[in-house]
Kinemage of the C-alpha trace (Angstrom):
@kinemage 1
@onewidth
@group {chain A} dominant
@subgroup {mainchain}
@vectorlist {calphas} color= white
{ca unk a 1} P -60.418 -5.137 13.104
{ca unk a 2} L -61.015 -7.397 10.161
{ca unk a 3} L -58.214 -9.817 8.117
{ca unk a 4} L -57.864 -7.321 5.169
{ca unk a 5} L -57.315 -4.559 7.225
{ca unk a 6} L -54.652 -6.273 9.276
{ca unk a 7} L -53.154 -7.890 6.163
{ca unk a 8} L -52.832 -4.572 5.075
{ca unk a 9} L -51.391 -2.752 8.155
{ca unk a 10} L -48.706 -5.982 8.327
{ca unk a 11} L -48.231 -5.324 4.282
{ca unk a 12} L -47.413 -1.688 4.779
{ca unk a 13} L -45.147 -2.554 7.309
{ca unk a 14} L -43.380 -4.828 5.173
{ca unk a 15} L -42.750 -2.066 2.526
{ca unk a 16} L -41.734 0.281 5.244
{ca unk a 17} L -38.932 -1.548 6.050
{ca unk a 18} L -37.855 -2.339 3.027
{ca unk a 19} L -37.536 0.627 2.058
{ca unk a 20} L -35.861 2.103 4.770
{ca unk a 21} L -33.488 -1.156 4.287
{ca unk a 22} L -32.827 -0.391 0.728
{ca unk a 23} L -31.944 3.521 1.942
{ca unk a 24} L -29.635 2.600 4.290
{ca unk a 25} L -27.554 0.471 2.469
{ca unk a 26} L -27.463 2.698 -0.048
{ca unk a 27} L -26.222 5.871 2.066
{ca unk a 28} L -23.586 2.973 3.745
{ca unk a 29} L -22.144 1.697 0.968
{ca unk a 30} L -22.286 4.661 -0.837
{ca unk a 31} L -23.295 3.184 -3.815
{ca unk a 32} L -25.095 6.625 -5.462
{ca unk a 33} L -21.445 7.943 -5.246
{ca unk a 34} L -19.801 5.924 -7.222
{ca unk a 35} L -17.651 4.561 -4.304
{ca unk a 36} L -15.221 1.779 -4.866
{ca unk a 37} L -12.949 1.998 -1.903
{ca unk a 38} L -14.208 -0.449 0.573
{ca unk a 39} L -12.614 -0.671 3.475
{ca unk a 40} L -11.723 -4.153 5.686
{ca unk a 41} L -12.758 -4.748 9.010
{ca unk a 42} L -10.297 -3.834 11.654
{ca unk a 43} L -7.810 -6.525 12.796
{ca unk a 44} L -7.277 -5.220 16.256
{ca unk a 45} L -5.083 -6.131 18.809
{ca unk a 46} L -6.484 -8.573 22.162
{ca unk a 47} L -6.425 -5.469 23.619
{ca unk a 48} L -8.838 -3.194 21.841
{ca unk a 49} L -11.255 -6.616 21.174
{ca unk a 50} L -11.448 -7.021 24.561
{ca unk a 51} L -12.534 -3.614 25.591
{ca unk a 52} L -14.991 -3.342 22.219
{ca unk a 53} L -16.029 -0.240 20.296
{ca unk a 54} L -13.365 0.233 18.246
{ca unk a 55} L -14.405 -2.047 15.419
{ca unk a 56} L -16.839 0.368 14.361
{ca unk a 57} L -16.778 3.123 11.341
{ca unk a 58} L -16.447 6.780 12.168
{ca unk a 59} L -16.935 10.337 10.800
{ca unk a 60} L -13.782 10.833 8.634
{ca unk a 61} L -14.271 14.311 8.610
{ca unk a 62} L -14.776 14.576 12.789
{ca unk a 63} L -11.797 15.473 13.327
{ca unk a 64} L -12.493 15.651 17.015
{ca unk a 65} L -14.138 12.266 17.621
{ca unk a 66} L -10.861 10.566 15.352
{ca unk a 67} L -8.381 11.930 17.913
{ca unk a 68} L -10.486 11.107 20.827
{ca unk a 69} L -10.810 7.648 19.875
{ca unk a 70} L -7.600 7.509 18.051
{ca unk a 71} L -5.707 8.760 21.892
{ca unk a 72} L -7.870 6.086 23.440
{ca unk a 73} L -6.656 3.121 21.494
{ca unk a 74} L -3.232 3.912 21.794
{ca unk a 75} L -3.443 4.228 25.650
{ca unk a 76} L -4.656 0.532 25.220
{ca unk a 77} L -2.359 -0.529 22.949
{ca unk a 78} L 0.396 0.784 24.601
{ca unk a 79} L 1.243 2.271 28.287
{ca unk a 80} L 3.750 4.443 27.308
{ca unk a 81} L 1.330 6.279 25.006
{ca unk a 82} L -1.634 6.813 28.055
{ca unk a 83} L -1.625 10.544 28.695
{ca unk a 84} L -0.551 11.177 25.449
{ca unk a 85} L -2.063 14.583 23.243
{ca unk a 86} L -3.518 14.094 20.568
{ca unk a 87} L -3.022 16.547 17.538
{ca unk a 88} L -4.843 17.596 15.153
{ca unk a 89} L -5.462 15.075 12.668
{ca unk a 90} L -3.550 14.707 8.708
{ca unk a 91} L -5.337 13.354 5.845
{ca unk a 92} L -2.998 11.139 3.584
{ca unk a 93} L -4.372 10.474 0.397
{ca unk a 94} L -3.530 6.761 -1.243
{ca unk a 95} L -1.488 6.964 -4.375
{ca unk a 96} L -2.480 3.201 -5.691
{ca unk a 97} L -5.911 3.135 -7.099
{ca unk a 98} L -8.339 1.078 -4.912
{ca unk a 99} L -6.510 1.739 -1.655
{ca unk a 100} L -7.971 3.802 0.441
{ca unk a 101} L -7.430 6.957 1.818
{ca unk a 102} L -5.776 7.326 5.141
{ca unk a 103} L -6.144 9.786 8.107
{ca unk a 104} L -3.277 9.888 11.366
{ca unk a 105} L -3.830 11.377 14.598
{ca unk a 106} L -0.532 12.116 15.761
{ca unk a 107} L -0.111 12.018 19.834
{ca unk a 108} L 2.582 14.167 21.309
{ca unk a 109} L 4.173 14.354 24.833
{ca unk a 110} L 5.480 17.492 26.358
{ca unk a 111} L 9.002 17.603 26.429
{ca unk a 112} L 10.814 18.883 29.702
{ca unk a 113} L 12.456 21.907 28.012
{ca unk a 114} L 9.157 23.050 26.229
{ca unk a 115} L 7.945 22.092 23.283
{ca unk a 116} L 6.012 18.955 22.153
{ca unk a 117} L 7.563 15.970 20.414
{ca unk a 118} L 5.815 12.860 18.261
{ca unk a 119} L 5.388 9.397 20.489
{ca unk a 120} L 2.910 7.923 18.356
{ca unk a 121} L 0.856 7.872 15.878
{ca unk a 122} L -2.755 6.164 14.961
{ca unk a 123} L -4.442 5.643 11.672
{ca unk a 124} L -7.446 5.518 10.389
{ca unk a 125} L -8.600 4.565 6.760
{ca unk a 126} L -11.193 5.860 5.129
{ca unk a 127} L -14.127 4.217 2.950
{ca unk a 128} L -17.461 4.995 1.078
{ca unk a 129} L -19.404 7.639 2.617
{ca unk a 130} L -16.293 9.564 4.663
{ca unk a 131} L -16.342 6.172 7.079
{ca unk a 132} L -13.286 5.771 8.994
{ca unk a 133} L -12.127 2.581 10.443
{ca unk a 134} L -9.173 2.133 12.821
{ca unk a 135} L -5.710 0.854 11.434
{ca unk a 136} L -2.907 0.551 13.638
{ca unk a 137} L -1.337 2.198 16.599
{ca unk a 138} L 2.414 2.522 16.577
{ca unk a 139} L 4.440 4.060 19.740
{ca unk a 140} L 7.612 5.636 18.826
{ca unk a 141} L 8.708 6.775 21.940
{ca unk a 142} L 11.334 5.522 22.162
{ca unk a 143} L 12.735 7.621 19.659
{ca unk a 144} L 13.351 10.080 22.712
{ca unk a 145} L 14.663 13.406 21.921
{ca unk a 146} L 15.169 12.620 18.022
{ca unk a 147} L 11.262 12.097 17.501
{ca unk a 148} L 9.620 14.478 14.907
{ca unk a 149} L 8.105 17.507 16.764
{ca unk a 150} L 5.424 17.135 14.255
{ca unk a 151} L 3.442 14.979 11.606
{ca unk a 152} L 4.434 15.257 8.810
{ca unk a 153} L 7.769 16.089 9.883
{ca unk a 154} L 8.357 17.479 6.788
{ca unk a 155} L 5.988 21.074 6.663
{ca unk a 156} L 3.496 21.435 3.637
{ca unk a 157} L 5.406 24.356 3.220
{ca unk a 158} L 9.179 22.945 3.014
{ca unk a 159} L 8.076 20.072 0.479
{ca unk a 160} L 6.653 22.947 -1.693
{ca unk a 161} L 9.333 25.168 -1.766
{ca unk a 162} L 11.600 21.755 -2.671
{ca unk a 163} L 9.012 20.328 -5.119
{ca unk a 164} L 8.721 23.805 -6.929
{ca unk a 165} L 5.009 23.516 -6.770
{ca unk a 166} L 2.201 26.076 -4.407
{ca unk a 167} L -0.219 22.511 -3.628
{ca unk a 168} L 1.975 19.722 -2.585
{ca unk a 169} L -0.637 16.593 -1.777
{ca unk a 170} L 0.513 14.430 1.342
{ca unk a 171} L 0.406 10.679 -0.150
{ca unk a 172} L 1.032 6.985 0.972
{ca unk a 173} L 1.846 4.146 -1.298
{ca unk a 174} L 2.497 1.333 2.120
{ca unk a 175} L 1.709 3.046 5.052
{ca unk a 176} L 0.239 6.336 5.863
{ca unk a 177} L 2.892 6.623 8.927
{ca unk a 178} L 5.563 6.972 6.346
{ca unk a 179} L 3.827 9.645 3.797
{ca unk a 180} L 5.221 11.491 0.697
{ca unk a 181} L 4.651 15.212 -0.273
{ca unk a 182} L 3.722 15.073 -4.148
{ca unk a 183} L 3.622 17.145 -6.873
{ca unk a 184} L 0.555 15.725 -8.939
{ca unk a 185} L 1.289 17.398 -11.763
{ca unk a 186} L 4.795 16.229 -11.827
{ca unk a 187} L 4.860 13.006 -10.193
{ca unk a 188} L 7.625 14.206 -8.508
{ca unk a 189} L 7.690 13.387 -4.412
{ca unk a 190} L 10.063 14.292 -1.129
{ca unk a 191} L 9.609 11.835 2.033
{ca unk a 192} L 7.688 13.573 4.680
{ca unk a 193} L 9.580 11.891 7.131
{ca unk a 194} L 7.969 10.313 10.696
């Protein structure tokens, strides 16, 4: 093989990979979207470093893999929330422009009577490109009896009927584990509760 030819094979590599470079930063940071919501790094806890994986982005719209890993973080984080269910996830959308949207996997224990109650919750906060990266885990078990039997504990339906509106939006404006049901039109907002 002569020096031109490999020259040329080692250029068209080059360009190869720049261009698959350029692609993938664009469909990470999102940046032919418009996308301004970038979100930090995780700070976890010595106990989720330790272990690894969970400093990653996710699928914010997996709704599966969030409460898988959401359920396995909190077992880490905190005994009293191993065995815990997870629920279906809740998307909480930011109020303050430039924060980002939120999503919270809340994990419930079966209560002895029947019934499931709240002992914690996780969160998630999502970026450009539907990328979710883990928040915080908080255990509220010890709320006993008088946890919520649900996230929000306040039903979509409840904070309509009270807001006088058919599409009340679940918002945050400090932490997506205490939301607000909001009337967008209005401006007008009931807590959600726990």
């Amino acid at each position: 093989m002569s020096r031109r030819a490999i020259a040329l094979a080692a250029a068209a590599v080059v360009v190869f990979f720049s261009v698959i470079l350029v692609t993938l930063t664009h469909v990470i940071t999102g940046s032919g979207t418009g996308c301004t919501i970038e979100v930090q790094a995780p700070s976890l806890p010595a106990s989720l470093r330790s272990v690894g994986g969970f400093d990653q982005s996710y699928d914010a719209n997996n709704a599966g893999e969030l409460a898988q890993v959401g359920s396995s973080a909190a077992a880490l984080v905190s005994p009293d929330l191993d065995g815990a269910n997870p629920i279906d996830p809740v998307r909480v959308n930011a109020v303050a422009a430039g924060q980002p949207d939120a999503v919270v996997v809340p994990l419930a224990a079966q209560e002895p009577a029947g019934g499931n109650r709240i002992v914690g919750l996780v969160s998630f906060y999502v970026g450009c490109g539907a990328r979710a990266y883990l928040g915080s885990v908080v255990d509220i078990s010890v709320l006993g009896s008088v946890a919520p039997a649900s996230f929000p504990a306040l039903s979509e339906s409840a904070a309509a009927a009270e807001l006088g509106t058919s599409t009340p939006v679940l918002t945050y404006t400090t932490s997506p584990f205490m939301p607000e049901w909001r009337d967008t039109q209005s401006g007008a907002a009931v807590t959600a509760g726990e």
